[in-house]
N, C-alpha and C positions, 0 to 999 in steps of 0.2 A: 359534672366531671369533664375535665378539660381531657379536649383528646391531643396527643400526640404526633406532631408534625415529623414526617418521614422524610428524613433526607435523600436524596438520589445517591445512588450509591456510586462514587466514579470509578472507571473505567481504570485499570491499571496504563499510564502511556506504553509502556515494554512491552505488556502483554500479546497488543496486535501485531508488531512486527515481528513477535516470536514465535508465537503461532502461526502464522505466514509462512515464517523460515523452517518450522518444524514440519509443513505438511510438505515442501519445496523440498526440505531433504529427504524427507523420509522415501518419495514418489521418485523422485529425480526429475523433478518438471523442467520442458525447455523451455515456457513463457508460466510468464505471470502476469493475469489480469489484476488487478488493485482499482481502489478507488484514491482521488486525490489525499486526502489525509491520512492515510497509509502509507502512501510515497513520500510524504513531509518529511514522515518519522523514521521510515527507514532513511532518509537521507540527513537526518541530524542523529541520528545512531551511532555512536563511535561503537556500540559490538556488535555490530554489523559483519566486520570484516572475520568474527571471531567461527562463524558460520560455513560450509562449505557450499557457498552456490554458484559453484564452477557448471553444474548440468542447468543454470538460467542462462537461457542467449536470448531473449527474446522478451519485453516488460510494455505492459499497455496500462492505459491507466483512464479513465475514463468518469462519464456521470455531471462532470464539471471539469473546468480550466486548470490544468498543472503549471505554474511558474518554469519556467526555461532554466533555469539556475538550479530548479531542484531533481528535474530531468538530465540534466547537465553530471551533477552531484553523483545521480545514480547508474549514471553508462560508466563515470571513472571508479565505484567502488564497485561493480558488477562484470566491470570489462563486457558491454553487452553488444550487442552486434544490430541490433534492431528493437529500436523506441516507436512506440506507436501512444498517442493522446487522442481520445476521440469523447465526442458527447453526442446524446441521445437526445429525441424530442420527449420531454416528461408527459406529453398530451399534445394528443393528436386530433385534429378535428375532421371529420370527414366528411362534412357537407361542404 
């Protein structure tokens, strides 16, 4: 009996920056931590703007490198007041 190869199931793209914007509305958060490919999408999002996140001033983004351009992208659709990009040591050695 031949068994059956299971596809990965993908990821809807919409899904994670709506979810993002829905917990951002609902709380009225003044930052949002993200990971780089979150901020991609929200910044190639045209209903993005469809959203109320006038209570965001504040967007970091982190874990790895953000392009400047897409950082850029998301201060003029955000009107944000303060961008922060930062990365982590994934392993640490301590001797």
């Amino acid at each position: 009996m031949k068994r059956k190869s299971k596809k990965a199931k993908k990821f809807p793209e919409r899904a994670t920056a709506a979810i993002n914007d829905r917990s951002v509305l609902c709380f009225q958060a003044t930052m949002m931590v993200i990971v780089p490919p979150i901020a991609v999408r929200m910044s190639k999002d045209p209903n993005l703007q469809k959203y109320d996140l006038s209570s965001v001033k504040r967007l970091s983004a982190g874990s790895a490198p953000v392009a400047e351009n897409v950082m850029r992208t998301l201060v003029k659709k955000l009107s944000l007041s303060m961008v922060g990009v930062g990365r982590q040591f994934s392993s640490i050695n301590l001797f």
